[in-house]
RODO-2510 file (C-alpha; in nm, 4 decimals, decimal comma):
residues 382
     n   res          X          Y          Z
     1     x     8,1831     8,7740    12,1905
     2     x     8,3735     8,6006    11,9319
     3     x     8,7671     8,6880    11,9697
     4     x     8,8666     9,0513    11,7027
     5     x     9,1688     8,9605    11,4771
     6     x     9,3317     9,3117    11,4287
     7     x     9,6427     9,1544    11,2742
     8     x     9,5575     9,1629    10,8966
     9     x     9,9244     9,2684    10,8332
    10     x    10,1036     8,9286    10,9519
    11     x     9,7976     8,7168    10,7735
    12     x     9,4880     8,7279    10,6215
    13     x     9,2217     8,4217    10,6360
    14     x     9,1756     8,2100    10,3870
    15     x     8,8706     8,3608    10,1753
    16     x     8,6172     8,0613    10,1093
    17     x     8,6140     8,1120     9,7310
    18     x     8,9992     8,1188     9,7740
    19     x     8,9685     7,7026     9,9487
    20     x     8,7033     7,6276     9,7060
    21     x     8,9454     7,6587     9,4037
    22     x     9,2459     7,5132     9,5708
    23     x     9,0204     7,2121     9,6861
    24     x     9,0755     7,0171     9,3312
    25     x     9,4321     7,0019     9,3452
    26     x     9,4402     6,8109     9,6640
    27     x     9,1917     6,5412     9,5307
    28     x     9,1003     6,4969     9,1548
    29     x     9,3729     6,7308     8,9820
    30     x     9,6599     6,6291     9,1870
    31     x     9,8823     6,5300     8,8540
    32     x    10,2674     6,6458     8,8694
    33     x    10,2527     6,9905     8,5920
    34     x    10,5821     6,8453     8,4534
    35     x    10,4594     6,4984     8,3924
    36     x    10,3722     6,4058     8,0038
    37     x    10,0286     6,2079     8,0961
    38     x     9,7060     6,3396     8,1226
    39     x     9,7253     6,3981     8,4846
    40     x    10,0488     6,6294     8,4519
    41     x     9,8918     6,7865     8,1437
    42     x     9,5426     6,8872     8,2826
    43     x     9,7858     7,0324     8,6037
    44     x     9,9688     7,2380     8,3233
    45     x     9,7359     7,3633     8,1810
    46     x     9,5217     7,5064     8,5320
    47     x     9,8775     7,6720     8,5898
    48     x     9,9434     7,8122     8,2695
    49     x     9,6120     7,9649     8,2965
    50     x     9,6675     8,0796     8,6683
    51     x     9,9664     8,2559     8,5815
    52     x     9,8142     8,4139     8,2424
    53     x     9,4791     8,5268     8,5171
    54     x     9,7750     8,6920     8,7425
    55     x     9,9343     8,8270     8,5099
    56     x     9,6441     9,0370     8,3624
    57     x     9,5520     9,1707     8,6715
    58     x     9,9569     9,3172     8,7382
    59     x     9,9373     9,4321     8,4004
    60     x    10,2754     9,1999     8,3069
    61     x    10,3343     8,9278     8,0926
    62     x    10,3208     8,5986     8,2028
    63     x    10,6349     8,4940     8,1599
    64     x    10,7754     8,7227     8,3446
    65     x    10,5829     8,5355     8,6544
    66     x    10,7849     8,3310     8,8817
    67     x    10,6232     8,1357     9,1660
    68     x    10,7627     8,0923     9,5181
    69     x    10,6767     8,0004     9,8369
    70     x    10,6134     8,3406     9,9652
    71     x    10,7450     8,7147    10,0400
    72     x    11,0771     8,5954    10,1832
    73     x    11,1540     8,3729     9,8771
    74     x    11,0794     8,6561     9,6450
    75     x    11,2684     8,8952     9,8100
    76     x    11,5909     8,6205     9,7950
    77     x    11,5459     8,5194     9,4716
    78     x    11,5132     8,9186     9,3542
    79     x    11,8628     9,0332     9,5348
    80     x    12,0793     8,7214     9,5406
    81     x    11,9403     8,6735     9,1131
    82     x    12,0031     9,0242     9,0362
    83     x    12,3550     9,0065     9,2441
    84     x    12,4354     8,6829     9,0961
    85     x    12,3821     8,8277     8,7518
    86     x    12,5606     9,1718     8,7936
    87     x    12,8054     9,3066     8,5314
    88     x    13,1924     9,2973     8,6434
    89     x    13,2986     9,5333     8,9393
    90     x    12,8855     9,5875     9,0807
    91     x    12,9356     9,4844     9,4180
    92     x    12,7094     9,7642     9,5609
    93     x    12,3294     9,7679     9,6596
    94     x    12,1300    10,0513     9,8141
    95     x    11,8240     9,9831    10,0336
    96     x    11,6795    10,1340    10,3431
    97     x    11,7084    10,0432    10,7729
    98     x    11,3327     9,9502    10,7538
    99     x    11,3226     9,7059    10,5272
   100     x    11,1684     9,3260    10,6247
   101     x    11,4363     9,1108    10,7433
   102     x    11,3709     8,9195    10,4376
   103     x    11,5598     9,2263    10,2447
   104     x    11,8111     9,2748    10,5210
   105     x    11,9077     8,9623    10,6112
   106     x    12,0227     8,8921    10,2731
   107     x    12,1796     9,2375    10,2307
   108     x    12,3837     9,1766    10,5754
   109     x    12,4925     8,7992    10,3925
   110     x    12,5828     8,9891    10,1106
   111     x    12,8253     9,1954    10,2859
   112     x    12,9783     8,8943    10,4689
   113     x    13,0913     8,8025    10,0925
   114     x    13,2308     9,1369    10,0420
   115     x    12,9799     9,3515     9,8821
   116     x    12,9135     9,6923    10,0134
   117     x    12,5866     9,7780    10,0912
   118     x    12,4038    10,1064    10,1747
   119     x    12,1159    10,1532    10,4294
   120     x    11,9373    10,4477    10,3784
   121     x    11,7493    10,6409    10,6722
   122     x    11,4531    10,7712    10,6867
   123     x    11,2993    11,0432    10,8901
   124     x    11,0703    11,0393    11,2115
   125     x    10,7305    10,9407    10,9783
   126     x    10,9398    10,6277    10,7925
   127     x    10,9718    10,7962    10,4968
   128     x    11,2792    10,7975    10,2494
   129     x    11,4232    11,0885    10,0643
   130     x    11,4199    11,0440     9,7312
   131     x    11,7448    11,2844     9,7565
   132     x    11,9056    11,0055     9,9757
   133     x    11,8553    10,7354     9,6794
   134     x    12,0263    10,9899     9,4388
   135     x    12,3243    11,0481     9,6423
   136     x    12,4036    10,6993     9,7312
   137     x    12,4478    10,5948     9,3988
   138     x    12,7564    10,4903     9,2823
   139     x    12,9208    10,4130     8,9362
   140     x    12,9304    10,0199     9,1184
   141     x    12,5898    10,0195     9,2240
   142     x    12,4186     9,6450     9,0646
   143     x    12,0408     9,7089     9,2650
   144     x    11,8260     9,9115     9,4639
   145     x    11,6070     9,7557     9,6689
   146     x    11,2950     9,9308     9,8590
   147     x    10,9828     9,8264    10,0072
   148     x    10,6614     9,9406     9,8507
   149     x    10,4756     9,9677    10,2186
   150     x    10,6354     9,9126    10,5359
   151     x    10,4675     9,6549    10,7301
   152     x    10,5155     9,7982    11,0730
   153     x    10,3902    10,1722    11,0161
   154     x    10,2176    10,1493    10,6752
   155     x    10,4301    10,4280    10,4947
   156     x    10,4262    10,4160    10,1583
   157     x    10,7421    10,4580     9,9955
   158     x    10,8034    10,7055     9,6784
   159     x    10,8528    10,3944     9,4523
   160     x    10,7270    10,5791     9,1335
   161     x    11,0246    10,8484     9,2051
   162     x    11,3230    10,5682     9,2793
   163     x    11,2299    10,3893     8,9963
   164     x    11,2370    10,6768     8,7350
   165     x    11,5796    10,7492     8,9185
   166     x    11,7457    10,3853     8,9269
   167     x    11,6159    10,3867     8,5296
   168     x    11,8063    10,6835     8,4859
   169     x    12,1041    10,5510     8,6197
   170     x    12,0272    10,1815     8,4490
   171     x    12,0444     9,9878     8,7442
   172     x    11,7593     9,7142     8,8172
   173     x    11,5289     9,8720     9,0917
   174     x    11,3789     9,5886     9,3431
   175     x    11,0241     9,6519     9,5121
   176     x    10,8931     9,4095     9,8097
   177     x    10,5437     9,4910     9,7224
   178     x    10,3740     9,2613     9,9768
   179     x    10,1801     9,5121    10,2069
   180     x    10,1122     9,6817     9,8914
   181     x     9,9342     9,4233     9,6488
   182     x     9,5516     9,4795     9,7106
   183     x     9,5877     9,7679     9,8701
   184     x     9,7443    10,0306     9,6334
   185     x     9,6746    10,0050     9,2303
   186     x    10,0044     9,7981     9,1336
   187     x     9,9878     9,8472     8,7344
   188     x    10,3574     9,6439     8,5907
   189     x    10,3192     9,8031     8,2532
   190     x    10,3467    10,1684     8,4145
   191     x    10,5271    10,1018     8,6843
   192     x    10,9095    10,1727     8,6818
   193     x    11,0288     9,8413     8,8239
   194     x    11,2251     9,5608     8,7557
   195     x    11,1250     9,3183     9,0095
   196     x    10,8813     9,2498     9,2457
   197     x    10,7740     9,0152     9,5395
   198     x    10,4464     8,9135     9,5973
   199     x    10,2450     8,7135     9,8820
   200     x     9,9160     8,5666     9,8717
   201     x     9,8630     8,5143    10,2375
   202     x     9,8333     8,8899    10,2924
   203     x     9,5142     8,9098    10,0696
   204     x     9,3109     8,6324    10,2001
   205     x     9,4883     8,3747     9,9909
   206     x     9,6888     8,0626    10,0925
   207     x    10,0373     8,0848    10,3470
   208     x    10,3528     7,9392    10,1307
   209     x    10,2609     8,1008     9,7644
   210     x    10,4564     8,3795     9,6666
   211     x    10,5325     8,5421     9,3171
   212     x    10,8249     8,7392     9,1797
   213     x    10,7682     8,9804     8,8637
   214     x    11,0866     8,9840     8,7074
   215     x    11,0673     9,2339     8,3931
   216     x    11,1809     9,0164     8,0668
   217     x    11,4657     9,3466     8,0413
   218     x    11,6313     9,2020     8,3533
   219     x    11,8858     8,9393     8,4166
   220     x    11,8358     8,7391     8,6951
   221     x    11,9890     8,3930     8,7336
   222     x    11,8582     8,1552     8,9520
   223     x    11,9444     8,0101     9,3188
   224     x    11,7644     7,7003     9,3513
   225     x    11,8959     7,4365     9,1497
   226     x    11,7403     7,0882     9,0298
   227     x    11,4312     7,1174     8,7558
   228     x    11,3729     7,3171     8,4326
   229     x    11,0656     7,4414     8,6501
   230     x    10,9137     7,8377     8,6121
   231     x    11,1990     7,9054     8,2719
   232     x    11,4434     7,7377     8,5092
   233     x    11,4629     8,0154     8,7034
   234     x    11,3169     7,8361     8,9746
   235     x    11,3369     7,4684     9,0423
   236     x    11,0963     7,2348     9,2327
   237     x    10,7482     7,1205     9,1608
   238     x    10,4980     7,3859     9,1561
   239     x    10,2845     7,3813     9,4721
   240     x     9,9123     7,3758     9,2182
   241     x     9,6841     7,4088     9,4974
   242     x     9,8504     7,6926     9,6816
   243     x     9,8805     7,8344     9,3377
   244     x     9,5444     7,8190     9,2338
   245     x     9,4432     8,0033     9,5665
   246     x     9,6468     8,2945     9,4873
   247     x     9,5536     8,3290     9,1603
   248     x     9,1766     8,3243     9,3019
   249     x     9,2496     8,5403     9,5457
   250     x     9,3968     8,7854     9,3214
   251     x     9,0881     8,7512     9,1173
   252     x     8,8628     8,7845     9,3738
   253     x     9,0451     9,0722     9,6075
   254     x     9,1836     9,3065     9,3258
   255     x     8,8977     9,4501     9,1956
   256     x     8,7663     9,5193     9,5767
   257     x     9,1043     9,7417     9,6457
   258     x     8,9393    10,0890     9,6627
   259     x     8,6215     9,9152     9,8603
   260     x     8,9046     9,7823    10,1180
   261     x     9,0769    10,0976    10,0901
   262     x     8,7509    10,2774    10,2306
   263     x     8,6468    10,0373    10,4857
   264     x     8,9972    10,0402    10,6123
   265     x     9,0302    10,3913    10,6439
   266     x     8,7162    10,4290    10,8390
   267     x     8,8260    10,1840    11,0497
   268     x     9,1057    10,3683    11,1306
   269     x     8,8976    10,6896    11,2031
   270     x     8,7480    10,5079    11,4257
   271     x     8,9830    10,3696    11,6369
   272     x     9,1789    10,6779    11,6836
   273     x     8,8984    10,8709    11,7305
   274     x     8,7506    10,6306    12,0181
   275     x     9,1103    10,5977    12,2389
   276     x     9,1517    10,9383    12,1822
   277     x     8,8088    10,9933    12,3403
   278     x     8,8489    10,7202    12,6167
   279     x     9,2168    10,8179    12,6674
   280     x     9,3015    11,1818    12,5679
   281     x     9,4943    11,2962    12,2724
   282     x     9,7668    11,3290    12,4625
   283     x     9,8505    10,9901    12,5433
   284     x     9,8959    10,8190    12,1971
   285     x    10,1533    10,8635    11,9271
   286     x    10,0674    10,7786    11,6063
   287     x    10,3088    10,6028    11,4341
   288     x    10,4097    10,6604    11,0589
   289     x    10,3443    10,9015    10,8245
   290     x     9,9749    11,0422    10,8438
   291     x     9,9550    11,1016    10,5102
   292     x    10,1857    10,8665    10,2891
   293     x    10,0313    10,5663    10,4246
   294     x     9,7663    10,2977    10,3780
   295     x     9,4953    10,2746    10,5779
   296     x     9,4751     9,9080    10,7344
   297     x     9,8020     9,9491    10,9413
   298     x     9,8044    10,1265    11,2291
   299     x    10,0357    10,1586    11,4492
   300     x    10,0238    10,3361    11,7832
   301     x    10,2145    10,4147    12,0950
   302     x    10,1172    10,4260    12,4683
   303     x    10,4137    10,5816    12,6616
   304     x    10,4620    10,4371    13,0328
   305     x    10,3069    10,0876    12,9191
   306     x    10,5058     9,8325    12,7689
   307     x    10,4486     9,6920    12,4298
   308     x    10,4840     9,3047    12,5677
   309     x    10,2786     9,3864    12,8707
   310     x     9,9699     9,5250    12,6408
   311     x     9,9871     9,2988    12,3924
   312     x     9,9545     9,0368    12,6733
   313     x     9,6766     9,1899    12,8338
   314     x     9,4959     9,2211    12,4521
   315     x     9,5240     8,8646    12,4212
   316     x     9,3346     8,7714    12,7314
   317     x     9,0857     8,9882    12,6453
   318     x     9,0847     8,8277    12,2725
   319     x     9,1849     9,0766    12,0960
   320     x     9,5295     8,9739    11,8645
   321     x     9,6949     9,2675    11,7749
   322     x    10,1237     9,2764    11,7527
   323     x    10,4147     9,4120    11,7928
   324     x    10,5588     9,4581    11,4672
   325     x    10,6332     9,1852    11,1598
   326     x    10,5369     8,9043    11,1866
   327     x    10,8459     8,6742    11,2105
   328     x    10,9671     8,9109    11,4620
   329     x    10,6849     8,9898    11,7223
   330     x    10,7928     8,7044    11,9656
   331     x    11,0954     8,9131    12,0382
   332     x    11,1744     9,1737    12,3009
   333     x    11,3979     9,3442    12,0581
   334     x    11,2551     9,7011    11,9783
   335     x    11,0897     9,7342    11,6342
   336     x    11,4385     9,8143    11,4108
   337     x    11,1957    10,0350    11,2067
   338     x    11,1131    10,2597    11,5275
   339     x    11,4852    10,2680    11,6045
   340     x    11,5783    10,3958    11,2422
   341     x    11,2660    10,6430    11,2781
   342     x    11,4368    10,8039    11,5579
   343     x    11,1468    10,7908    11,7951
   344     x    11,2240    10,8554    12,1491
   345     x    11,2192    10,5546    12,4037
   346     x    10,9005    10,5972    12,5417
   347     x    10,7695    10,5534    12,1896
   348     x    10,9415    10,3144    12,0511
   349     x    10,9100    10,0644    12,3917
   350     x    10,5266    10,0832    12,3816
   351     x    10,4241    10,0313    11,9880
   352     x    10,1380     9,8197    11,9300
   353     x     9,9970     9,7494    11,5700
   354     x     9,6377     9,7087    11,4984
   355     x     9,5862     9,6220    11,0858
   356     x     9,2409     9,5968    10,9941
   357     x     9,0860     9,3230    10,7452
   358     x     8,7552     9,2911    10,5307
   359     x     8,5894     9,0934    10,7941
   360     x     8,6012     9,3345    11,0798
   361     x     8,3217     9,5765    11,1734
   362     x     8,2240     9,8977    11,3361
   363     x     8,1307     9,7290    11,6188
   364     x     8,4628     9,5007    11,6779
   365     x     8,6933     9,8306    11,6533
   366     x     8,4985    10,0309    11,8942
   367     x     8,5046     9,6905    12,1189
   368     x     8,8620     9,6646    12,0718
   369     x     8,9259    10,0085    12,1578
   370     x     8,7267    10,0191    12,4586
   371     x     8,9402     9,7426    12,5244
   372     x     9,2384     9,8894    12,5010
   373     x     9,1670    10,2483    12,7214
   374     x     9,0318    10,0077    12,9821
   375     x     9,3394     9,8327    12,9860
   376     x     9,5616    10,1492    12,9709
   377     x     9,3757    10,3032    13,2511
   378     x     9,4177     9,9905    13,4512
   379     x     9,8079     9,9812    13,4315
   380     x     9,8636    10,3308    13,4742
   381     x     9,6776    10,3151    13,7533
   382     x     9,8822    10,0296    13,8847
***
């Protein structure tokens, strides 16, 4: 049997309709977009009309598109722009302990130049208290930044709610929305939010193309320095092909989000249902909140078996599962989101997350999960 990819949350693959539109750029269309000739002008033009496709579908307009290289640009750009662009005497930002490093790396550099920042906790199911956002503002706040979805447990976060609040308060409001695009509806003219980041590897679209929304009400100056390129907010030649995949992708994965939504969640049935059947309710922990979440992350505990030591075993019986995020699941460090969940050591030392993709069947979950109480039973037993 063919290897089972259960980790749909660190990448997606490339869809083919996705490689068939990026394919031009590498060979015939391969002009500079900022060069005057014909060659720059036809690569204009595919991007101008990439960006006005993406921007229909976020329900923003296109200008207020920026392209990156990815989440972790996005999420830079959004807090060092915003920061960088702050009225006199801001030198405060709110966001939460389970962020992506890509928010709290930043956030810990920030602090290093004297700004204060605020980490917010959350409870035992990853969720933060809309409360906690209201009382941590200050009269010196400049941003509030918060994941849509975490990427570890799948909680969604009560954007909506911070948003109406930080737009009480006027201060910009920040949303790393990469678990979230193609999986919840992500509507830019409703939504109260000032900027977003946005991947296309995580909905079968190229790795190193990224987007920020940035609302034309916001001021955000720029941090990479060089070209007039996207407004001049961000300089560099546009990567076209990588571009024109996640524009495609957008296109093609979008309108299947409640489709996904479904086949993920019976996925997920599934899977609990058949460990809990091989192995007993009793020994998992489900991870995350059971209701506030989305369906193709899953995250589960096995107390008495470690996370490294399973996820080992899982790959020699090809099936790729992980640890947490991505850039982080080589280390023996303990997810931070567990640790700011609160869950007890047992928990936290034996997480494994399974995320589920279009491509993966019935059959390949119950295979996996066999998999998995087999190799439970077998180290317990040791």
């Amino acid at each position: 049997m063919e290897p089972i990819y259960l980790d749909h949350a660190a990448t997606t693959p490339v869809h083919p309709d996705v490689w068939e539109a990026m394919l031009p750029f590498y060979t015939a269309n391969y002009g500079n977009p900022s060069s005057t000739h014909s060659f720059g002008r036809a690569a204009r033009t595919a991007l101008n009309r990439f960006r006005d496709g993406m921007a229909r579908a976020l329900g923003c307009l296109p200008s207020e598109l920026v392209f990156t290289s990815g989440g972790t640009e996005s999420n830079n750009m959004a807090i060092f722009g915003i920061m960088d662009g702050r009225q006199p005497g801001k030198k405060h930002v709110i966001t939460t302990m389970i962020e992506h490093h890509a928010v709290l790396h930043p956030c810990e550099h920030l602090e290093s130049l004297g700004f204060e920042v605020t980490y917010l906790p959350v409870g035992p199911s990853g969720l933060v208290q809309v409360n906690d956002v209201e009382a941590a503002i200050r009269p010196e706040t400049a941003l509030i930044s918060m994941m849509y979805v975490n990427n570890e447990v799948g909680t969604i976060q009560p954007i909506e709610q911070v948003g109406r609040l930080a737009r009480k308060h006027g201060i910009p409001f920040h949303v790393d929305a990469v678990q979230a695009l193609g999986k919840l509806p992500l509507d830019l003219a409703q939504l109260p939010v000032d900027v977003m980041s946005l991947s296309a590897h995580k909905i079968y679209g190229p790795k190193g193309a990224g987007a920020l929304y940035v609302s034309k009400h916001t001021r955000l100056l720029p941090h990479v320095f060089g070209g007039s390129q996207e407004r001049k907010r961000r300089a560099g030649t546009e990567n076209v092909a990588a571009i024109a995949g996640f524009a495609r992708a957008v296109e093609r994965i979008l309108p299947l989000r409640e489709e996904s939504y479904k086949h993920a969640s019976e996925l997920r049935h599934l899977m609990i249902a058949t460990l809990e059947k091989q192995l007993g309710s009793d020994a998992i922990v489900i991870n995350g909140d059971q209701e506030q979440c989305v369906p193709h992350i899953l995250n589960i505990s096995f107390p008495g078996i470690s996370t490294e030591t399973l996820l080992m075993n899982l790959d020699l019986a090809d099936v790729a599962a992980a640890s947490g995020s991505a850039c982080t699941s080589g280390s023996l460090e303990v997810s931070h989101v567990l640790r700011a969940m609160q869950l007890p050591e047992n928990v936290t030392h034996s997480a494994v997350r399974f995320s589920f993709g279009m491509g993966n069947s019935r059959e390949q979950i119950e295979t996996a999960a066999h998999k998995v109480a087999t190799i439970i039973q077998r180290l317990r037993t040791k």
